[in-house]
mmCIF file of the N, C-alpha and C atoms, coordinates in Angstrom:
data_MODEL
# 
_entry.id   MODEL 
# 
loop_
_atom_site.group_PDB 
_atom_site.id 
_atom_site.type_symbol 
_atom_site.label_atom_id 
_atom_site.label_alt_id 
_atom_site.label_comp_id 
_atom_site.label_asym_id 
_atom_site.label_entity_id 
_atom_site.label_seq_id 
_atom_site.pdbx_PDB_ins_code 
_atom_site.Cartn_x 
_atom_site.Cartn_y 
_atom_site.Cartn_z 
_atom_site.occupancy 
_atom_site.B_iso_or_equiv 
_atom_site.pdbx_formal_charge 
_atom_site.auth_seq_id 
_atom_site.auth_comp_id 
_atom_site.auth_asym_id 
_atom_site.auth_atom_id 
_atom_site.pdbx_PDB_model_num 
ATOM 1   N N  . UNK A 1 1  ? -36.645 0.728   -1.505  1.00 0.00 ? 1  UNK A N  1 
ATOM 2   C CA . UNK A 1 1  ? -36.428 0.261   -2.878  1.00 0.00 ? 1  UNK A CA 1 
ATOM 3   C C  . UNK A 1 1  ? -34.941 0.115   -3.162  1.00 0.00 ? 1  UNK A C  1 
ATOM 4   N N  . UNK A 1 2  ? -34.132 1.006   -2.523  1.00 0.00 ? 2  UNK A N  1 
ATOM 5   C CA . UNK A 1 2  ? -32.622 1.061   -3.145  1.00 0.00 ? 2  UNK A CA 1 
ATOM 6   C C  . UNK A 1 2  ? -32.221 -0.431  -2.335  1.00 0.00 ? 2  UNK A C  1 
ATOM 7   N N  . UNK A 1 3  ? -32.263 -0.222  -1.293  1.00 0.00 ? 3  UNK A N  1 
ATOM 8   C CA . UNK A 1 3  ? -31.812 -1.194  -0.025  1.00 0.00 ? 3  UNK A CA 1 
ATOM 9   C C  . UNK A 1 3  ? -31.810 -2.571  -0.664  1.00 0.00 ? 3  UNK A C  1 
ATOM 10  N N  . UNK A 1 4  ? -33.144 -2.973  -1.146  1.00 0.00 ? 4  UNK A N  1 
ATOM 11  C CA . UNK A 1 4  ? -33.102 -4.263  -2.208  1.00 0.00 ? 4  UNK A CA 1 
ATOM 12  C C  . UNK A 1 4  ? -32.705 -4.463  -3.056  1.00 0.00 ? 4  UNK A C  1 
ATOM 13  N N  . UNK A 1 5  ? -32.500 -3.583  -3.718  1.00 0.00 ? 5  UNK A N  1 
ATOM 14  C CA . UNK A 1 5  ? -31.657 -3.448  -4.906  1.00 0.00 ? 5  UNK A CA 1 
ATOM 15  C C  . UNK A 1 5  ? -29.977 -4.105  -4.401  1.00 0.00 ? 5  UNK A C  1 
ATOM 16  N N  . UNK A 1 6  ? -29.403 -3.176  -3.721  1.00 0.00 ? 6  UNK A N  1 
ATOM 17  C CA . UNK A 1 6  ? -28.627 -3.144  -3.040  1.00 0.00 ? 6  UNK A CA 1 
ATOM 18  C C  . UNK A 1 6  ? -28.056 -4.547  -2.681  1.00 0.00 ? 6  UNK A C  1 
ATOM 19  N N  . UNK A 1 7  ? -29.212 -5.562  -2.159  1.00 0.00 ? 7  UNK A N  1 
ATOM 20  C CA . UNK A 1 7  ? -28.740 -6.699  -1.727  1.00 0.00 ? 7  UNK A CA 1 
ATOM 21  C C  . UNK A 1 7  ? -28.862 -7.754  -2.868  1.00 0.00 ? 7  UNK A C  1 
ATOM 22  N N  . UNK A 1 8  ? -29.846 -7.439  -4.133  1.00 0.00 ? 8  UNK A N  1 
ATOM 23  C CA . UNK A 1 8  ? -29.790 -8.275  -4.755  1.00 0.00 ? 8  UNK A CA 1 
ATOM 24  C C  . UNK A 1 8  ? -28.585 -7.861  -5.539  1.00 0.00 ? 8  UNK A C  1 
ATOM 25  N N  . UNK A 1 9  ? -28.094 -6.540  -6.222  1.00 0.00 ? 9  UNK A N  1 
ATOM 26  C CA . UNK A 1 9  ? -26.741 -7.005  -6.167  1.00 0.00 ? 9  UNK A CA 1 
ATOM 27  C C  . UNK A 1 9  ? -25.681 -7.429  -5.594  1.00 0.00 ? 9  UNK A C  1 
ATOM 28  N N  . UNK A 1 10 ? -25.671 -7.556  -4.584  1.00 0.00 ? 10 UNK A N  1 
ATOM 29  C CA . UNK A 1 10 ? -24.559 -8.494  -3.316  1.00 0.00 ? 10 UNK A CA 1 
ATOM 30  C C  . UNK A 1 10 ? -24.605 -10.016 -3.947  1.00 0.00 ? 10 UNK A C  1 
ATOM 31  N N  . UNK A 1 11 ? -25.994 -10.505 -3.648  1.00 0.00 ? 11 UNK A N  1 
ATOM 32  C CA . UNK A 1 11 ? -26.304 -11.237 -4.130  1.00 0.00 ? 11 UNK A CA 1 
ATOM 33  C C  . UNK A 1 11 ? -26.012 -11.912 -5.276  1.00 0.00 ? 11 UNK A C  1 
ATOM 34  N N  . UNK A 1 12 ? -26.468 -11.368 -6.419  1.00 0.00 ? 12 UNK A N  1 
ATOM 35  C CA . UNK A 1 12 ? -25.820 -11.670 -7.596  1.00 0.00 ? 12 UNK A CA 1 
ATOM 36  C C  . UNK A 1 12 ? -24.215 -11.644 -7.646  1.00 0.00 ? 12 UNK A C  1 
ATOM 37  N N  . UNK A 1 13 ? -23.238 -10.332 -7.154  1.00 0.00 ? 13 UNK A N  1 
ATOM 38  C CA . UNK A 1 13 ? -21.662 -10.608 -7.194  1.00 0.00 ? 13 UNK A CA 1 
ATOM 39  C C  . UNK A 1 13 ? -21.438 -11.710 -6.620  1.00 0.00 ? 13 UNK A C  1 
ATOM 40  N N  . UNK A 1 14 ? -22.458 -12.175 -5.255  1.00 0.00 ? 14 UNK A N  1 
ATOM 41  C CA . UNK A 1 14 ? -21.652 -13.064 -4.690  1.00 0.00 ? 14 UNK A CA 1 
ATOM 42  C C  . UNK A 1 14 ? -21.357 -14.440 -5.383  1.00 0.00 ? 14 UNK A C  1 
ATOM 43  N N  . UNK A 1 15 ? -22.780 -14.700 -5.725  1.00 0.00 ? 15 UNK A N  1 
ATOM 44  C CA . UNK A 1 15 ? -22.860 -16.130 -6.876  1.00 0.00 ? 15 UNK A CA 1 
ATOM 45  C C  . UNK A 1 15 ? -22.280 -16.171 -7.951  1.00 0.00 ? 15 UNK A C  1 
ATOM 46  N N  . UNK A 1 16 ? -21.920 -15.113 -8.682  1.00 0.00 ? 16 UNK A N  1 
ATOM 47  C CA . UNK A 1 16 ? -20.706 -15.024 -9.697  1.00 0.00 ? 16 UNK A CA 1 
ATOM 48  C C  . UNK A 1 16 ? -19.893 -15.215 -9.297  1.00 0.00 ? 16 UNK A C  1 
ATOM 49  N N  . UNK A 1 17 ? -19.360 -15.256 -7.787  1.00 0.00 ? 17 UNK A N  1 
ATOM 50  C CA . UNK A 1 17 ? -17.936 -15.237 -7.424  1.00 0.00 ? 17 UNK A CA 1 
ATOM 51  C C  . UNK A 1 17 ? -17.805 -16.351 -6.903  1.00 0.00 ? 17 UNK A C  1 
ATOM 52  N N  . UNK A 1 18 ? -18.699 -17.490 -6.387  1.00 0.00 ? 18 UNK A N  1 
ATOM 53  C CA . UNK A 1 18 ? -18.913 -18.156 -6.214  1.00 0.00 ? 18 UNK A CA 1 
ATOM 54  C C  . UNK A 1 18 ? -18.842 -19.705 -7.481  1.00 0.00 ? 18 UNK A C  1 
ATOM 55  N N  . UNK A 1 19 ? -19.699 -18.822 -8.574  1.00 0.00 ? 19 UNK A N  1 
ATOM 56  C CA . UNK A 1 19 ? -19.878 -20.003 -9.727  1.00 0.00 ? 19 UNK A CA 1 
ATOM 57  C C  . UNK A 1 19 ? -17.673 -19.787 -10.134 1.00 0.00 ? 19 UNK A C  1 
ATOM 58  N N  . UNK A 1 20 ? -17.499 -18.534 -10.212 1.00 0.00 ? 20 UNK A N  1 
ATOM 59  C CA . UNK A 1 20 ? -16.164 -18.055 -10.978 1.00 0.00 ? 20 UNK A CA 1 
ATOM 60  C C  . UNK A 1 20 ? -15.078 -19.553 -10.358 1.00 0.00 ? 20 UNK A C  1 
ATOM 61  N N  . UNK A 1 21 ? -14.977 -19.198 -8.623  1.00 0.00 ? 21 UNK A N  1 
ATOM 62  C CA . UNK A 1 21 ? -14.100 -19.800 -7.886  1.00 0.00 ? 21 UNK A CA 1 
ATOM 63  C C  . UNK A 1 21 ? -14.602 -21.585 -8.377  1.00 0.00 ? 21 UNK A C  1 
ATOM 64  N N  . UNK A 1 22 ? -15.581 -21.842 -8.361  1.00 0.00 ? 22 UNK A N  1 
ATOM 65  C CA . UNK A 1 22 ? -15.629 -23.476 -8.355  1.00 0.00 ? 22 UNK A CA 1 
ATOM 66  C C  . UNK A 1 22 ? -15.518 -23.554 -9.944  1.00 0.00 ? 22 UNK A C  1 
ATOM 67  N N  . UNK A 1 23 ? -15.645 -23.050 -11.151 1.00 0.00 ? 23 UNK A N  1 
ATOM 68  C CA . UNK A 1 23 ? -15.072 -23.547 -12.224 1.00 0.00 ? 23 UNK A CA 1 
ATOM 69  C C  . UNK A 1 23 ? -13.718 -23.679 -11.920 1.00 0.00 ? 23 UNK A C  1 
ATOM 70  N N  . UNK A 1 24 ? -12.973 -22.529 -11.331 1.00 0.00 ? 24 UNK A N  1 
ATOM 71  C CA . UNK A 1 24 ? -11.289 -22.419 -11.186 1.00 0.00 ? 24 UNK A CA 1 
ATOM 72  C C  . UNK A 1 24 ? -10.913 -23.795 -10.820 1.00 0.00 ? 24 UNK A C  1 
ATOM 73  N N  . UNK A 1 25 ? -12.000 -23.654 -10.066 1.00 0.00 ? 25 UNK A N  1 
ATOM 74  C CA . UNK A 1 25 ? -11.025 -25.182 -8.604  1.00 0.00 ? 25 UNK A CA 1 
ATOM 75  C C  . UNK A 1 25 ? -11.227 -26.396 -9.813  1.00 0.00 ? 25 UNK A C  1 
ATOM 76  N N  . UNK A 1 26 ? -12.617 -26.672 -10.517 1.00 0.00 ? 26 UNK A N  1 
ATOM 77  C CA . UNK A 1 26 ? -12.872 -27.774 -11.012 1.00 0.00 ? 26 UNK A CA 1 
ATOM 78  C C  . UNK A 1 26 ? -11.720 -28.027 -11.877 1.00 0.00 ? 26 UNK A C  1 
ATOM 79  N N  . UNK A 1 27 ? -11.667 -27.064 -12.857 1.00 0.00 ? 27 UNK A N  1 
ATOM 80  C CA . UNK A 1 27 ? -10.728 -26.782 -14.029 1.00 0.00 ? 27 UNK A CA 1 
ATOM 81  C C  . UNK A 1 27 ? -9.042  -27.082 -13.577 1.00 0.00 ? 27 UNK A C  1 
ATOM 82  N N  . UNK A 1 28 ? -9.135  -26.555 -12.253 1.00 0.00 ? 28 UNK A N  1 
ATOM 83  C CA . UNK A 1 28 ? -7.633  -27.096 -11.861 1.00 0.00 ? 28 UNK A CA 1 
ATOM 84  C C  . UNK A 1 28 ? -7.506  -28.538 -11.436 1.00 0.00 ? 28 UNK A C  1 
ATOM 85  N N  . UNK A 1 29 ? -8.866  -29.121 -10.852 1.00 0.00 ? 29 UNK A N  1 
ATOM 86  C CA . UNK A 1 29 ? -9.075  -30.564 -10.436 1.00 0.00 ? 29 UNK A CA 1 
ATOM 87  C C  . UNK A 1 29 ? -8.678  -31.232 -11.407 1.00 0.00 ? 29 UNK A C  1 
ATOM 88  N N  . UNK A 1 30 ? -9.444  -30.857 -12.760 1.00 0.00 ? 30 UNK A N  1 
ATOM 89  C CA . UNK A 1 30 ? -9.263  -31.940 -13.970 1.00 0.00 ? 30 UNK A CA 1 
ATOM 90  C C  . UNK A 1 30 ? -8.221  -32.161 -14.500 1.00 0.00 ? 30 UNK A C  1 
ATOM 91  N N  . UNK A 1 31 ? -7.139  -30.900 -14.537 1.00 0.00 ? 31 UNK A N  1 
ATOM 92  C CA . UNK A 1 31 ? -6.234  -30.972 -15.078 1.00 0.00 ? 31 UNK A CA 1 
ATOM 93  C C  . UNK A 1 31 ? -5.389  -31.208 -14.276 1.00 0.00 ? 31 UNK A C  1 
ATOM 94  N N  . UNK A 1 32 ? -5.311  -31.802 -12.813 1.00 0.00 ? 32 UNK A N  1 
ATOM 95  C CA . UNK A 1 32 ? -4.481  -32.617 -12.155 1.00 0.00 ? 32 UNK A CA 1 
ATOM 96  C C  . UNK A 1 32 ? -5.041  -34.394 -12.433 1.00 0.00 ? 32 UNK A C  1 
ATOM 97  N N  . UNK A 1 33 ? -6.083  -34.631 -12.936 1.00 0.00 ? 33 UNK A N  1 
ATOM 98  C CA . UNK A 1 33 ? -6.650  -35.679 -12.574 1.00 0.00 ? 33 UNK A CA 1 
ATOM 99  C C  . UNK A 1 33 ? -5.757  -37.044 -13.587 1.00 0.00 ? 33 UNK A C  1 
ATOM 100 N N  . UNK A 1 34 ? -5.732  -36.613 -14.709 1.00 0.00 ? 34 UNK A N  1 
ATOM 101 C CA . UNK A 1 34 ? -5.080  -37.461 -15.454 1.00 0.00 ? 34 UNK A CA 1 
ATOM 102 C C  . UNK A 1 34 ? -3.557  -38.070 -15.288 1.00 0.00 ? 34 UNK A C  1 
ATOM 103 N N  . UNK A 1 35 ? -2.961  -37.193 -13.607 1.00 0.00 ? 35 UNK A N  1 
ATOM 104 C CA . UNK A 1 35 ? -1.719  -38.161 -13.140 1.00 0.00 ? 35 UNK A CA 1 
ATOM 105 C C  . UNK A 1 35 ? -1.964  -39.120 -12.158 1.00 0.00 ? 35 UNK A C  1 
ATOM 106 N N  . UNK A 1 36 ? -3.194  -38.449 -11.819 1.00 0.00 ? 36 UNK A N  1 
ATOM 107 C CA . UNK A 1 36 ? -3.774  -39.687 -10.339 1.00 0.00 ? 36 UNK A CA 1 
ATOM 108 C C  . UNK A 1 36 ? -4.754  -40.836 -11.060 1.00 0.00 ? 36 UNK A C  1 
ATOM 109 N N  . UNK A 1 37 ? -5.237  -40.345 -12.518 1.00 0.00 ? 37 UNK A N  1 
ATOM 110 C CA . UNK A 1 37 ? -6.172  -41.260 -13.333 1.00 0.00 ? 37 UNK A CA 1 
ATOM 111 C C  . UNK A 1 37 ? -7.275  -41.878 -12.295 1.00 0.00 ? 37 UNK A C  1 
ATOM 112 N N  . UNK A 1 38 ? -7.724  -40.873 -11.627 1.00 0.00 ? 38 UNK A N  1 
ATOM 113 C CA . UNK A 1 38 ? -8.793  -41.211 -10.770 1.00 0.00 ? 38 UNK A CA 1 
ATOM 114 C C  . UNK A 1 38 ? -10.194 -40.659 -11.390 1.00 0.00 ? 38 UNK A C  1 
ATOM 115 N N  . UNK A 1 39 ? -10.958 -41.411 -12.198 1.00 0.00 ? 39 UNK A N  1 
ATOM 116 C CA . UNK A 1 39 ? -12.152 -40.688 -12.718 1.00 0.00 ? 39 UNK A CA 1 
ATOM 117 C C  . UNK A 1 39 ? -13.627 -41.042 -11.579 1.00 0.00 ? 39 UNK A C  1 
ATOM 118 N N  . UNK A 1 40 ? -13.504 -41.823 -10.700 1.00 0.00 ? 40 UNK A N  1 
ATOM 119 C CA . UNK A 1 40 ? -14.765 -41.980 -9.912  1.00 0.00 ? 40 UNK A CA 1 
ATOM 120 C C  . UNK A 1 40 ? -15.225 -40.530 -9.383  1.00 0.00 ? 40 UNK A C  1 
ATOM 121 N N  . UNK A 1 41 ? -14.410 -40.070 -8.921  1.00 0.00 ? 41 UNK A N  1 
ATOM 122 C CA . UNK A 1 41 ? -14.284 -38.592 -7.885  1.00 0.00 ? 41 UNK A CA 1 
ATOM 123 C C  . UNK A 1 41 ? -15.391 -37.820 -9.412  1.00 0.00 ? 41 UNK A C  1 
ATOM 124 N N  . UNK A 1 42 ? -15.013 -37.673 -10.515 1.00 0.00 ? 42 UNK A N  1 
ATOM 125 C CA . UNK A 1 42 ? -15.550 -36.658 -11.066 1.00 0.00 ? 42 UNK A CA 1 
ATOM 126 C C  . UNK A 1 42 ? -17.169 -36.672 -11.414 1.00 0.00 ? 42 UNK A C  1 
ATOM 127 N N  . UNK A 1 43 ? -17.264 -38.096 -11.579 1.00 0.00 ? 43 UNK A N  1 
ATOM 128 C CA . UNK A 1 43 ? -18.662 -38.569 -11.865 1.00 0.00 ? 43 UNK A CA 1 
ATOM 129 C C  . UNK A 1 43 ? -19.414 -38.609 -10.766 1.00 0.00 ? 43 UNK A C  1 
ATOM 130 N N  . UNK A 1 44 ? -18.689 -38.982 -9.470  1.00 0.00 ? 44 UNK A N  1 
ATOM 131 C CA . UNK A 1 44 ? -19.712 -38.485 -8.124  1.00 0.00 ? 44 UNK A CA 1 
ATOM 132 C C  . UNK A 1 44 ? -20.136 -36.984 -8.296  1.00 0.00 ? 44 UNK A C  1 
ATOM 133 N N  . UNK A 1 45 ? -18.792 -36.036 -8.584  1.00 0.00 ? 45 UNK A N  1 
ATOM 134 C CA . UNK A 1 45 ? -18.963 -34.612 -7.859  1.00 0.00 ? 45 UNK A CA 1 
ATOM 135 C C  . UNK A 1 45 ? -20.543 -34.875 -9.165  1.00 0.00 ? 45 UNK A C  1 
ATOM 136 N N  . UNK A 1 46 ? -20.182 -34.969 -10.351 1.00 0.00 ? 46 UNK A N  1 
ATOM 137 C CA . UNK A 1 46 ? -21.748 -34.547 -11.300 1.00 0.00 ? 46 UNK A CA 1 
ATOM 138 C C  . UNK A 1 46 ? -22.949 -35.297 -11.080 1.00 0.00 ? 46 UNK A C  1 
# 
């Protein structure tokens, strides 16, 4: 019982750390984007 526990919190930190890092990156993407004024890239990534 603990053992699963165990991994589903791994689990869960990991995907928080996961969702955390790709807002960062996106959030830094966008706010480079408006010197390259490249909007195709953003509407693919969505």
């Amino acid at each position: 019982m603990n053992s699963s526990l165990n991994i589903l919190n791994i689990a869960l930190i990991g995907a928080l750390l996961v969702m955390a890092v790709t807002v960062q990156a996106r959030e830094t993407y966008l706010q480079d984007v408006p010197k390259h004024g490249d909007l195709s890239l953003i509407s693919a990534a969505d």
